[in-house]
Legacy VTK file of the C-alpha trace (Angstrom):
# vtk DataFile Version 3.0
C-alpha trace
ASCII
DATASET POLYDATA
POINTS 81 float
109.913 109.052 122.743
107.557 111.363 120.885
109.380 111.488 117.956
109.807 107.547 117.652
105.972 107.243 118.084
105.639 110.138 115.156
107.826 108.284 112.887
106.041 105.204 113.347
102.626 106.506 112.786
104.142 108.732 109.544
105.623 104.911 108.552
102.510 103.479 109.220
100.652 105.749 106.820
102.424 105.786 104.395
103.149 102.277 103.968
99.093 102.125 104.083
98.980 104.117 101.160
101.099 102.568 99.326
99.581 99.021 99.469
96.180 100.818 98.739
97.494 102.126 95.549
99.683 99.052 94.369
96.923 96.502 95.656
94.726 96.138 93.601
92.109 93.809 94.933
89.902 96.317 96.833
88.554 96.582 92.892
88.066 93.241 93.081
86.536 92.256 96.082
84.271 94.872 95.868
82.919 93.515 92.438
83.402 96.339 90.251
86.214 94.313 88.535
87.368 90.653 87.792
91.090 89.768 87.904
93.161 88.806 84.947
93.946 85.132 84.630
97.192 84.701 84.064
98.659 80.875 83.695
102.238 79.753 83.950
101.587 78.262 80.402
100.605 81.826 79.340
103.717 83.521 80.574
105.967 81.113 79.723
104.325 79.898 76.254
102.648 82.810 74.839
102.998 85.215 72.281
105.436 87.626 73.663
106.086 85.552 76.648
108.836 86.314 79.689
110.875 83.268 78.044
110.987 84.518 74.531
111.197 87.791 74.156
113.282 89.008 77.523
115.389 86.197 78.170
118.464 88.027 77.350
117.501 90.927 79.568
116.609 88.312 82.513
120.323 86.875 81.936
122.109 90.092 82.239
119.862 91.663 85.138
120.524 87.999 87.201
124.424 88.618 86.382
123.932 92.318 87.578
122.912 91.107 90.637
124.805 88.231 91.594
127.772 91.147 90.712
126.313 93.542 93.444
125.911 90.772 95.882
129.391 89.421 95.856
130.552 93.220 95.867
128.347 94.113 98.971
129.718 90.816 100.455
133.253 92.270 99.648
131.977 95.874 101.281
130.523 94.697 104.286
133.212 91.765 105.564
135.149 92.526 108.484
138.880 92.137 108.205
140.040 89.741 110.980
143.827 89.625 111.847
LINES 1 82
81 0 1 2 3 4 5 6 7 8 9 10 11 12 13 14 15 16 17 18 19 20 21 22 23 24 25 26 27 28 29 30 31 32 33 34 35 36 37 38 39 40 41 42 43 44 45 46 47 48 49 50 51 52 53 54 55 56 57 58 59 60 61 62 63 64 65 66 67 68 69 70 71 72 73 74 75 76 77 78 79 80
């Protein structure tokens, strides 16, 4: 029991820590920073935008995964006789 309750709290802080660092927004709300805009129009639209420059690389990673789906569907179904 005491090592389930150690795990958790090691979980616990580390998962804290993590959010800290990728979070960003204790910057913000403090005031010591404003966010970025960013608009759909901007992404999609702009120079270097998601749609124009890494469309091809968003095609093969989607095909990647769909792959390792239908493979870990294959892994993980039970053979019934």
């Amino acid at each position: 029991m005491l090592n389930k309750i150690l795990n958790l709290i090691v979980v616990l802080l580390l998962f804290t820590v993590m959010f800290i660092y990728i979070d960003d927004s204790i910057r913000v709300w403090s005031g010591k920073d404003q966010p970025n805009e960013i608009s759909v129009e901007t992404l999609a639209n702009g120079a270097g935008g998601i749609f124009t420059d890494y469309i091809f690389s968003f095609e093969l990673l989607s095909l990647l995964l769909i792959a390792a789906l239908i493979g870990a569907l294959y892994i993980a179904k039970k053979e019934v006789f």
